[in-house]
C-alpha positions in Angstrom: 13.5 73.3 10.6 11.9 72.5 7.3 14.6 70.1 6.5 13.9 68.1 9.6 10.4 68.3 9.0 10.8 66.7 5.7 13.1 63.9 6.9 10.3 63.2 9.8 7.8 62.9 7.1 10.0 60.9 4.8 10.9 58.3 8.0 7.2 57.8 8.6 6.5 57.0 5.1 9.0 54.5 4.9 7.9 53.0 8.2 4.3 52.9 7.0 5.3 51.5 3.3 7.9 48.5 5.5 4.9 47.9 7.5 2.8 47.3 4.4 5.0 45.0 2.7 5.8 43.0 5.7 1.9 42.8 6.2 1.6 41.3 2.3 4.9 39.3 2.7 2.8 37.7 6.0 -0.5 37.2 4.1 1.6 35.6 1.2 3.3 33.2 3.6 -0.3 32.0 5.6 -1.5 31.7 1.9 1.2 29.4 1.2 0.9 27.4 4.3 -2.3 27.0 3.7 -1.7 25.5 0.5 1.0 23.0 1.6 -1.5 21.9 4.6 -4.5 21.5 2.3 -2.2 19.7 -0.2 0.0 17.9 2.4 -3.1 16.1 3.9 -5.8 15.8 1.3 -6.8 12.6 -0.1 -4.5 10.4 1.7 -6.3 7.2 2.9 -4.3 4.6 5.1 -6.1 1.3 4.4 -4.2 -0.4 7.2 -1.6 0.1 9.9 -1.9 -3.3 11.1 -3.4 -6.4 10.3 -6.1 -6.3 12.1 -8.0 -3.0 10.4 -11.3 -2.4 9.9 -12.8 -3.7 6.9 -14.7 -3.4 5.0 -13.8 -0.7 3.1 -13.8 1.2 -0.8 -12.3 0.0 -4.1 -11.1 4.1 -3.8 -9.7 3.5 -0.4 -7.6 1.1 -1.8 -6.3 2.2 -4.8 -4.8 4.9 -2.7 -2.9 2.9 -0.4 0.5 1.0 -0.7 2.7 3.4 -2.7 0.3 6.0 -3.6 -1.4 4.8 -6.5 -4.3 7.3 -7.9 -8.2 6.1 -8.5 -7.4 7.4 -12.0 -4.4 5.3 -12.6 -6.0 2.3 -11.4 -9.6 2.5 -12.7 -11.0 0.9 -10.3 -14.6 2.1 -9.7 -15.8 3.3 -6.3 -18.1 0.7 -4.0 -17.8 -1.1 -0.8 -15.2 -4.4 -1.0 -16.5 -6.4 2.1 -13.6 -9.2 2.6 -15.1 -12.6 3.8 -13.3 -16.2 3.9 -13.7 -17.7 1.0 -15.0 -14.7 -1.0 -13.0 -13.8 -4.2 -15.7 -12.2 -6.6 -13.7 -9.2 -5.7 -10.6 -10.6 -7.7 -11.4 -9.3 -11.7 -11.4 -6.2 -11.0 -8.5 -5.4 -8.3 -6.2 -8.2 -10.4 -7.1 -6.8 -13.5 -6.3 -3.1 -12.4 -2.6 -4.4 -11.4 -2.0 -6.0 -15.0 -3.0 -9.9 -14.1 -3.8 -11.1 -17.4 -7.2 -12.4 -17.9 -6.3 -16.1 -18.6 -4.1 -16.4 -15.6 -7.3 -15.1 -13.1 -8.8 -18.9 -12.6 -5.6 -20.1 -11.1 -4.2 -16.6 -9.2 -8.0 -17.0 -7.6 -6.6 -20.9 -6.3 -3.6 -19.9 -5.1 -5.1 -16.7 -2.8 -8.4 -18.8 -1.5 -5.3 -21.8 -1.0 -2.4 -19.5 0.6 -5.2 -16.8 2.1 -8.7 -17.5 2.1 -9.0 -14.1 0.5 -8.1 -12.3 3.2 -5.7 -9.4 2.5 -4.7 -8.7 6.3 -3.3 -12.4 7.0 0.0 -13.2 7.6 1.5 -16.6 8.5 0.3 -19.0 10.3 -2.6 -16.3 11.2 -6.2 -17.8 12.1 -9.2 -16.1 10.5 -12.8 -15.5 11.3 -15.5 -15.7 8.1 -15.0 -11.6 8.3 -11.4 -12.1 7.5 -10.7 -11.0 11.3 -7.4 -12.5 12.7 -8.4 -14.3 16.0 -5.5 -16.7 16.8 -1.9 -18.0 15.5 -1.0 -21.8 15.0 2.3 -21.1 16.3 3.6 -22.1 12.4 7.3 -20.1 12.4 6.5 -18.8 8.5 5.6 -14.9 9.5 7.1 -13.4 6.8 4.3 -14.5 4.5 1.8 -11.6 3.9 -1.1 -11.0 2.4 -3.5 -12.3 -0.3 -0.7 -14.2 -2.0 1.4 -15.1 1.2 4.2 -13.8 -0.1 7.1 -14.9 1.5 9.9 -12.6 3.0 13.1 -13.5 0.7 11.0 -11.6 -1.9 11.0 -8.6 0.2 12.5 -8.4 3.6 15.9 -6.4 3.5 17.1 -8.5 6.8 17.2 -11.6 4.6 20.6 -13.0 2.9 20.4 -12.6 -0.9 19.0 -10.2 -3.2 14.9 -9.3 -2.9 13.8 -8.2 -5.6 10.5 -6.6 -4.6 12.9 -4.4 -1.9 15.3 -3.8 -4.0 13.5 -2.7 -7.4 9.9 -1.6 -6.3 10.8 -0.2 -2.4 8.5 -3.1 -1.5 10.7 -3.8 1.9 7.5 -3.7 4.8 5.4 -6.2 5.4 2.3 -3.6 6.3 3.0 -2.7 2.6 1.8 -6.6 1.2 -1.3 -6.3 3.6 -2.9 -3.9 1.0 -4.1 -6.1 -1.4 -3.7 -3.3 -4.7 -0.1 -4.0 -3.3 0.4 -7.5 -3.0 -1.7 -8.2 -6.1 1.0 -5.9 -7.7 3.9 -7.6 -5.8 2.6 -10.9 -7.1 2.6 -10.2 -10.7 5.8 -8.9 -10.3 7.1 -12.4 -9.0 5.1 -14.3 -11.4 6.5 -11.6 -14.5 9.9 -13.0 -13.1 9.3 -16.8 -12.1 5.8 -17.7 -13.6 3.8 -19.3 -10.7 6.8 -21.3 -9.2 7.1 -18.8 -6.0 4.0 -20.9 -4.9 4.8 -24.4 -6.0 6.7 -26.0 -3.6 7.7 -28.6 -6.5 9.9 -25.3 -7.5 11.6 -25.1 -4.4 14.6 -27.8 -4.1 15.0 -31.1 -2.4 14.1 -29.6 1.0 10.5 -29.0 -0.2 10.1 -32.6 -1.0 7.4 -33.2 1.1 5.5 -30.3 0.6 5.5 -31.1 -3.2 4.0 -34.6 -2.2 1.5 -32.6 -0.3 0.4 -30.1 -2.9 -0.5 -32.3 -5.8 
């Protein structure tokens, strides 16, 4: 009888001590869920699903668009971008936290307020508002160019015949992704690291761009 006793007491012990542990093995997993939630959806700021978002928005917000790049790795200091037609004061800062060198600033402002307006949501062909709103379409058929610098789908559209470079080297391969402006300021020095400016001179461009050489002198 004392035997059985014993082996009661010693079942009920190891119940209670299996009943511990799985209580600590459950704490230890909500603790780590916890974690992976807090760290899975902190500081992640999606400047624009399409290319009509609202503006304005933070030099922060920004920098932590496009393919993740920090506030730190940028410095770019926090205050309110509004985006208007026209309006590039924005343009030393955001280009020089992407590498644009100084000296190439004057003409890289020209070629966005030419192929843009300054508007980093605009696409090809796209009419916009003084706010930079897109309110119509000229029907033009070049809707792979996106973005501050227009910049046009053979550079970064995986459908297209050829090699593009900004797909293929730099996972650049959405146009969403060249309607953040951190990102298609970045894009564009990539191209001009490769090319210089002549992926915006149509002088650069062959025979078939004749005219539009003519046009842009």
């Amino acid at each position: 009888m004392l035997s059985e006793v014993r082996l009661a007491n010693k079942n009920e012990s190891e119940q209670t001590n299996m009943n511990i542990n799985k209580n600590k093995r459950n704490k230890i997993f909500s603790y780590i869920i916890g974690i992976y939630l807090v760290l899975g959806f902190t500081g992640r700021v999606v400047l624009a699903e399409s290319a009509d978002s609202t503006l304005p928005m933070t030099m922060e917000q920004i920098a932590l668009t496009g393919d993740r790049m920090t506030k730190q790795a940028l410095a770019i200091p926090t205050h309110v971008v509004e985006w208007k037609h026209g309006d590039i004061s924005w343009l030393p800062e955001l280009a020089g936290a992407v590498g644009w060198p100084k000296h190439t600033w004057k003409k890289l402002g020209q070629i966005i307020l030419r192929e843009s307006g300054g508007c980093p949501n605009r696409i090809g062909g796209s009419i916009v508002d003084k706010n930079c709103n897109i309110v119509g379409h000229t029907g033009a058929t070049n809707k792979s160019d996106s973005g501050l610098l227009q910049i046009n789908g053979v550079n970064w559209d995986p459908k297209r015949s050829g090699r593009q470079l900004l797909c293929a080297e730099h996972q650049i391969c959405k146009q969403e992704q060249l309607l953040d402006p951190v990102t298609n300021l970045r894009a564009g020095y990539i191209l001009y690291q490769k090319a210089g400016w002549d992926p915006w001179d149509p002088c650069a461009w062959g025979p078939e761009y004749a005219h539009r050489c003519k046009a842009s002198k």
